[in-house]
N, C-alpha and C positions, 0 to 999 in steps of 0.2 A: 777520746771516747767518753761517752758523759754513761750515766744511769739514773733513771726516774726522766721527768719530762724533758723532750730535747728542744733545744730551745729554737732552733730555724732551722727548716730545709736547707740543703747543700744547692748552692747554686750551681747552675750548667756553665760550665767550659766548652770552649774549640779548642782543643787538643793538637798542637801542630809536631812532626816528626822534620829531623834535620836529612838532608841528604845524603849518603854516603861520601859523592863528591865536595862536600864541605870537609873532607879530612887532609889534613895536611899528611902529606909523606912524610911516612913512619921511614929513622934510622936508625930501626933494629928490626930483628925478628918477633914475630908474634910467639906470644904465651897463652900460659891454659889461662891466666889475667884477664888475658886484651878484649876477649868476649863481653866481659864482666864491666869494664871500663868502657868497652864503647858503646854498651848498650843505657848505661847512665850521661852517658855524651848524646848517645840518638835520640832519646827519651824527653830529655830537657834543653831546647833549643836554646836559655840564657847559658847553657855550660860551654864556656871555652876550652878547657880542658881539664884531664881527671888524672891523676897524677899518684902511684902508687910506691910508697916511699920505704925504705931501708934504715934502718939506727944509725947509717952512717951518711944519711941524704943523699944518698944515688937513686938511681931510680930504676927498680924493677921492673915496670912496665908504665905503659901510657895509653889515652887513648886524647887526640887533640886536634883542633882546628888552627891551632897557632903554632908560630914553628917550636918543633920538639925543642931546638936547646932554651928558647924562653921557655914551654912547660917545664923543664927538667931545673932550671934554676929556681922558678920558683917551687918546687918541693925541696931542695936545700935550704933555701933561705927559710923556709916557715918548719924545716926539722931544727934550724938555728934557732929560730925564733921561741918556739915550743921548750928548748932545751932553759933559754932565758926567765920564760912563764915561770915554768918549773919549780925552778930556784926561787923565787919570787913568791910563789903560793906556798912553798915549804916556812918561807920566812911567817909569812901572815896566818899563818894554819887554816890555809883555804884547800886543803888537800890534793888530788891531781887532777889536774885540766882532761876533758876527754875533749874537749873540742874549744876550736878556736875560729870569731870571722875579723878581718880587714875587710872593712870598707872603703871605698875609693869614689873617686867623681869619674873613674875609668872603668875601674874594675874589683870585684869584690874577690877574696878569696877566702875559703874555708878550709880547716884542717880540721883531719878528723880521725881520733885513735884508734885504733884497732888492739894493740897492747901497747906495752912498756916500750916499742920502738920503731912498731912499723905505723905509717898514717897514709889516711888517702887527705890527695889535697885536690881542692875543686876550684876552677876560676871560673869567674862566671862574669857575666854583665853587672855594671853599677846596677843594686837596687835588683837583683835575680834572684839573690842567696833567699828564697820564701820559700815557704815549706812545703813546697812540693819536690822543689831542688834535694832537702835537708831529706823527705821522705825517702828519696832516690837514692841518696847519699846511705841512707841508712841499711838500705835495700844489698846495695852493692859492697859494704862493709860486712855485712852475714854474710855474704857468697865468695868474699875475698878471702876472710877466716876461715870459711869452711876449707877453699881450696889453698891454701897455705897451712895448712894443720896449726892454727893459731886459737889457742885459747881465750875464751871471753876472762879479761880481767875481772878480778873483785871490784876494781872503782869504776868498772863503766855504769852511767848514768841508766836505771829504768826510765827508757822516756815515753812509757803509756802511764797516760794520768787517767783515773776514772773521777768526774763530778758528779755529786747530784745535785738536782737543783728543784726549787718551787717558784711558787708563782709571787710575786711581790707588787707590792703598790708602787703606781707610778714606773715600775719595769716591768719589761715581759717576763724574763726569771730573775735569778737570784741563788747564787750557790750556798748550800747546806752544809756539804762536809766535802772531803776529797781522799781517792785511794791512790797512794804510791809506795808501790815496791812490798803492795800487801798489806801496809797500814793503812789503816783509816784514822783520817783527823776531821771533827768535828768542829763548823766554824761557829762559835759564839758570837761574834758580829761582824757585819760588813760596815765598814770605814766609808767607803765613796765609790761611785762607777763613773768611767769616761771610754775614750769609743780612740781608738788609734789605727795608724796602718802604716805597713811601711816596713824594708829589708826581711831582717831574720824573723822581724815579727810578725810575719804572713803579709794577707791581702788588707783584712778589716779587721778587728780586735773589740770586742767589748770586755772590758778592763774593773774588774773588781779589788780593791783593799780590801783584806776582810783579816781579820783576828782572829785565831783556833781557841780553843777551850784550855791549850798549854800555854796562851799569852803571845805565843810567836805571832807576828806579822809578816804577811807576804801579797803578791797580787797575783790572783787567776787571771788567766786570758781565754776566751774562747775565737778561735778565728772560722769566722762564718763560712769561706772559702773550702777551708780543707775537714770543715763538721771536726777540731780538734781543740781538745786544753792543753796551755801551756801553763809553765806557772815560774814566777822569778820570785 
């Protein structure tokens, strides 16, 4: 979400839906879940499967095009994995991971917290995980919570970013300040811009460095595809 002038039109998509018959036979019974999970499976044709996870890597429900025991293993293996992170970011005082992606030349996977132990996990096609998927992912992580009486943690991420931005020489904008989580930080200068694309980081990315008025450096991302800021 920006504020003040926006900087490009959202371009047009063809919007494609998977077929029901692309599901592979489920071996369990459906849950009040499975709605929820396969309507972020229907939604996003690169999702192979959506995988809803336990503290102790079982798996509560599913929803997948690939056979259920390969979905089911990988949400063990990335509850394993997560549990590794963990420890690792406690060490460096990078505080708790809410999300995690693997990349692959086959297949990407995503983990995604919901609290302190349950995660949904998403496979998707190499090069899929863009933010329409991650939107989706988002979507069905509030509706998982809701119907799980699962509390939003304290360390999950605000990830609506608000920019403003002006007009600048030589580019069409240029960001000014940005609001997260309620703050506003004003940028004292921009560093450099370049133009990216590609996995988690959307479709097309125009890429700012830029310096806050507290001395911190970081880089805005706007991705033209989904009209959205990121920021690393």
């Amino acid at each position: 979400m920006t504020s003040g002038r926006h900087p490009r039109p959202r371009r047009n998509s063809v919007h494609v839906f998977r077929s029901p018959l692309d599901e592979a036979e489920r071996d369990q019974g459906e849950s009040t879940f499975t709605p929820i999970l396969r309507e972020l499976w229907a939604n996003e044709p690169d999702v192979m499967a959506a995988v809803f996870v336990d503290p102790e890597g079982e798996c509560v429900d599913y929803c997948s095009s690939l056979p259920p025991f390969d979905a089911k293993v990988a949400g063990a293996h990335m509850q394993a994995i997560l549990f590794t992170v963990r420890g690792f970011a406690e060490k460096v005082g990078a505080g708790e991971p809410a999300m995690l992606e693997v990349n692959g030349d086959q297949r990407d996977i995503v983990l995604r917290r919901l609290d302190d132990g349950y995660l949904l996990v998403v496979i998707v096609a190499s090069g899929g995980a863009d933010q329409r998927v991650l939107h989706g992912m988002e979507r069905a992580v509030q509706r998982l919570r809701e119907e799980a009486g699962l509390s939003v943690p304290t360390w999950d991420p605000e990830l609506e970013l608000e920019v403003s931005v002006r007009e600048a020489v030589g580019w069409e904008f240029a960001p000014v300040s940005f609001t997260e989580s309620g703050k506003r930080h004003a940028i004292a200068h921009v560093l450099g811009r370049w133009e990216e694309a590609g996995g988690l980081a959307g479709d097309h990315l125009v890429c700012f460095r830029v310096r806050t008025e507290d001395d911190t450096e970081l880089t805005l991302a706007y991705d033209e595809a989904e009209g959205r800021w990121l920021r690393w």
